[in-house]
C-alpha positions in Angstrom: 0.0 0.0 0.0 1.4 3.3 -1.0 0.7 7.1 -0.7 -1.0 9.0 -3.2 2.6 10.7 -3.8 4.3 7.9 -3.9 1.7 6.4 -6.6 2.2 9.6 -8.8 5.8 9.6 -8.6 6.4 5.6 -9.2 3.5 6.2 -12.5 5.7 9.2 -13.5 9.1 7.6 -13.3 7.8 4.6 -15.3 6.3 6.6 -17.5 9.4 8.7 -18.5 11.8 6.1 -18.7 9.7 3.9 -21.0 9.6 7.1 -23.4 13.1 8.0 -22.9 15.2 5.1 -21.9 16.3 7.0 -19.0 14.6 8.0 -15.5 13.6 11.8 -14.7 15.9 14.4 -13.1 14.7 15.4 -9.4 14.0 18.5 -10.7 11.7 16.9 -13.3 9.6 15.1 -10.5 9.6 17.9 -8.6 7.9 20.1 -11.6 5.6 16.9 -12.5 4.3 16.4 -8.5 4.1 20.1 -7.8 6.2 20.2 -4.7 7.9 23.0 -3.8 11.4 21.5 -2.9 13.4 18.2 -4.1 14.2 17.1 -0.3 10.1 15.8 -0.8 11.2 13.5 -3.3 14.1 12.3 -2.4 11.6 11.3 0.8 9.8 9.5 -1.8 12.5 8.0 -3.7 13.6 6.6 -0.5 10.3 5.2 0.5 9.5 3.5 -3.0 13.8 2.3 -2.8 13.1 0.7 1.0 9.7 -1.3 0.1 11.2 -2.5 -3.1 9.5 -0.7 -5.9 12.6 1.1 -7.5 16.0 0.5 -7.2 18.9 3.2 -7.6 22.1 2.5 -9.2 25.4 3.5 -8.0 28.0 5.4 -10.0 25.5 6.5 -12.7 23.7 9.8 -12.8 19.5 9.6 -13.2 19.9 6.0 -13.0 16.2 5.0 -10.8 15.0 1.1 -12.0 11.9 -0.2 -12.0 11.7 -3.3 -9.7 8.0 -3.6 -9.6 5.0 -2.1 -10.3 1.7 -2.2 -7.5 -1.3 -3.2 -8.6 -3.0 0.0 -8.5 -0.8 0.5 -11.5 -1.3 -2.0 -13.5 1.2 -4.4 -11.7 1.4 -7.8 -10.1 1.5 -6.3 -7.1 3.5 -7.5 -4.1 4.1 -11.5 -4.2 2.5 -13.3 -0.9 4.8 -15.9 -0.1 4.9 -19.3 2.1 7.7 -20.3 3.6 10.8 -20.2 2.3 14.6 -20.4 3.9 16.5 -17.3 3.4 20.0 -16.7 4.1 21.9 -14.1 5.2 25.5 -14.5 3.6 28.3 -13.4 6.0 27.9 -13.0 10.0 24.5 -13.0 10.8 23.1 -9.8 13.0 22.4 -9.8 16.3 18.8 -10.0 17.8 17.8 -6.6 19.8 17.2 -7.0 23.5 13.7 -7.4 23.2 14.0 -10.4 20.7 12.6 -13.0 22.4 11.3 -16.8 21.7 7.6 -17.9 22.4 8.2 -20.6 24.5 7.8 -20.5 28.4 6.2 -17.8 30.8 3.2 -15.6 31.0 1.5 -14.8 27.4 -0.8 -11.6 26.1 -2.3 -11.2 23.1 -1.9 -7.7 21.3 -3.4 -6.9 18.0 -1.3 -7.3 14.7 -1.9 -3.7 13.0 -0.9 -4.0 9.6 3.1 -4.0 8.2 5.5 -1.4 8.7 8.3 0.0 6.2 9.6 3.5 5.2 6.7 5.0 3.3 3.7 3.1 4.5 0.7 5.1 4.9 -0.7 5.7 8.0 -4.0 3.9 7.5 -1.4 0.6 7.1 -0.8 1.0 10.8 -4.4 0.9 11.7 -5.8 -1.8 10.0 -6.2 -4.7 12.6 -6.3 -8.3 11.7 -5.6 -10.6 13.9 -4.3 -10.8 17.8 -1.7 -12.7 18.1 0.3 -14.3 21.4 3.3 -12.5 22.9 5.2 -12.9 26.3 3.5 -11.2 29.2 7.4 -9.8 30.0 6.8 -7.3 26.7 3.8 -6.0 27.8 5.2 -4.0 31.3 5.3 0.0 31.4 2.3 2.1 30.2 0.0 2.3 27.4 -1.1 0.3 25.4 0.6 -2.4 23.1 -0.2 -3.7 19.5 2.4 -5.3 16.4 3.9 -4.6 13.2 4.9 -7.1 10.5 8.4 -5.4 9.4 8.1 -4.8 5.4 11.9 -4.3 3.8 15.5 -4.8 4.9 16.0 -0.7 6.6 16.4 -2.0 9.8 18.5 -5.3 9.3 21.8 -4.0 11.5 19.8 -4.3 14.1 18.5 -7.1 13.9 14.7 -6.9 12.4 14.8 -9.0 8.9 11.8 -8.7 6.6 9.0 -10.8 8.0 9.7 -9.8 11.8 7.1 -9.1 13.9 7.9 -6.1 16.2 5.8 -5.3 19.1 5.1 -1.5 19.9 4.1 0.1 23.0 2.4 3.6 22.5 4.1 6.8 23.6 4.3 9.8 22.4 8.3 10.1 23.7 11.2 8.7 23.3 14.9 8.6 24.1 17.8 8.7 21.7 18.9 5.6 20.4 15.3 3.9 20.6 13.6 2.2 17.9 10.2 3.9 17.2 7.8 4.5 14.9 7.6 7.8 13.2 5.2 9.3 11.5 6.6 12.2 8.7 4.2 15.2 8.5 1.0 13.4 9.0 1.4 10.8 6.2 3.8 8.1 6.2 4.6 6.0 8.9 8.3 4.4 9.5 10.0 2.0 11.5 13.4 4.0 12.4 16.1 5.0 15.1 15.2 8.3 16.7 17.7 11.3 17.0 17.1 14.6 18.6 19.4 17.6 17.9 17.9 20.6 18.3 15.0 21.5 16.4 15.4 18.8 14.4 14.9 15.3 14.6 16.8 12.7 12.5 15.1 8.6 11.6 18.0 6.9 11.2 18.4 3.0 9.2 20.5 0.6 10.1 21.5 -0.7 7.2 24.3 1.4 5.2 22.2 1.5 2.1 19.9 3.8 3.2 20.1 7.2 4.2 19.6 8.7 7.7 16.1 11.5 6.8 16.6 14.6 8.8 13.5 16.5 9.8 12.1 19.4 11.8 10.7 18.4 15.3 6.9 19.6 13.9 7.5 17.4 11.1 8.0 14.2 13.2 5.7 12.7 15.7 6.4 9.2 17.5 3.9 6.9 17.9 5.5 4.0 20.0 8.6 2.2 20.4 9.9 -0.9 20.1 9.5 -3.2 22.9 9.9 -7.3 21.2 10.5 -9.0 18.4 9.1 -11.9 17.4 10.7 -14.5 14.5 8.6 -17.4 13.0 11.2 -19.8 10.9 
């Protein structure tokens, strides 16, 4: 599921480069979205990059790929998949704190709210399906609790792989260094580590391949923080 914006610009990149052989300056996407500055689409160049629609090539200037198309535009869409081994090659990340395994010990439910990913629309954090069972020890502190299927490979230094289930407790605040989810100026929602400096506030990946997105503090609200993480092999 993808923003409006981020619907336009993946049409309009497709678009051009099927007509030209070669993707559309930022300036060009800019003009053709009517947004004021390029720092708004290199947002959504980012988004579309971290959830797999487009892919950016190093060392080559205007160089954006089509990966996939969503079926809104005329694509197959993102693949549902059954199982399936996947391998990490080299040393294999570490687990965060809060990774834990469903076996013994106290167990709550919390309802799974949709997937989470750079880019995701808000509404894809409130669309409940499903409670599913977590260890009572994630569910201490207050407010209330509910889980995120992790869409994408942003966070994989840290130890949440594609297909993770993160658990979220609700607040409003958070410290430096924690795990959160953001959402950018009242549209997309993130999965990110939070950094405050000022009057800004930077979401940063842990995964080299994707920038750190600085932002003013109105531009940024938190909407919980990570608390667990749950892996189903």
């Amino acid at each position: 599921m993808l923003t409006q914006k981020q619907l336009q610009l993946l049409d309009y990149i497709h678009k051009k480069t099927q007509a030209n052989g070669v993707s559309p300056s930022f300036d060009e996407m800019k003009e053709a979205l009517d947004l004021r500055s390029k720092s708004g689409i290199h947002r959504l160049i980012t988004a579309l990059e971290e959830r797999g629609f487009i892919r950016r090539l190093a060392h080559r200037a205007r160089a954006i790929e089509i990966v996939k198309m969503p079926e809104a535009l005329g694509g197959g869409g993102e693949t549902k998949r059954g199982f399936e081994p996947r391998v990490i090659e080299g040393s294999k990340p570490s687990r965060p704190s809060g990774a834990i395994d469903l076996d013994t010990g106290d167990i709550g439910t919390v309802k799974m709210m949709g997937r989470i990913a750079a880019g995701v629309p808000i509404s894809a954090i409130a669309d409940y399906s499903r409670d599913i069972p977590v260890p009572g020890n994630m569910l201490g502190g207050k407010g209330e609790h509910y889980a995120l299927e992790v869409k994408g490979d942003s966070m994989i230094d840290a130890g949440i792989n594609d297909g993770d289930v993160v658990v979220i407790r609700e607040t409003h605040d958070a410290m430096n260094g924690e795990i959160v989810v953001a959402v950018v100026e009242n549209e997309e929602a993130t999965l990110k580590r939070l950094r405050k400096n000022g009057d800004s506030i930077a979401l940063e990946a842990a995964n080299p391949a994707y920038e750190t997105r600085v932002f003013r503090k109105d531009q940024v609200e938190v909407r919980g923080k990570l608390v667990g993480l749950i892996r189903t092999y």
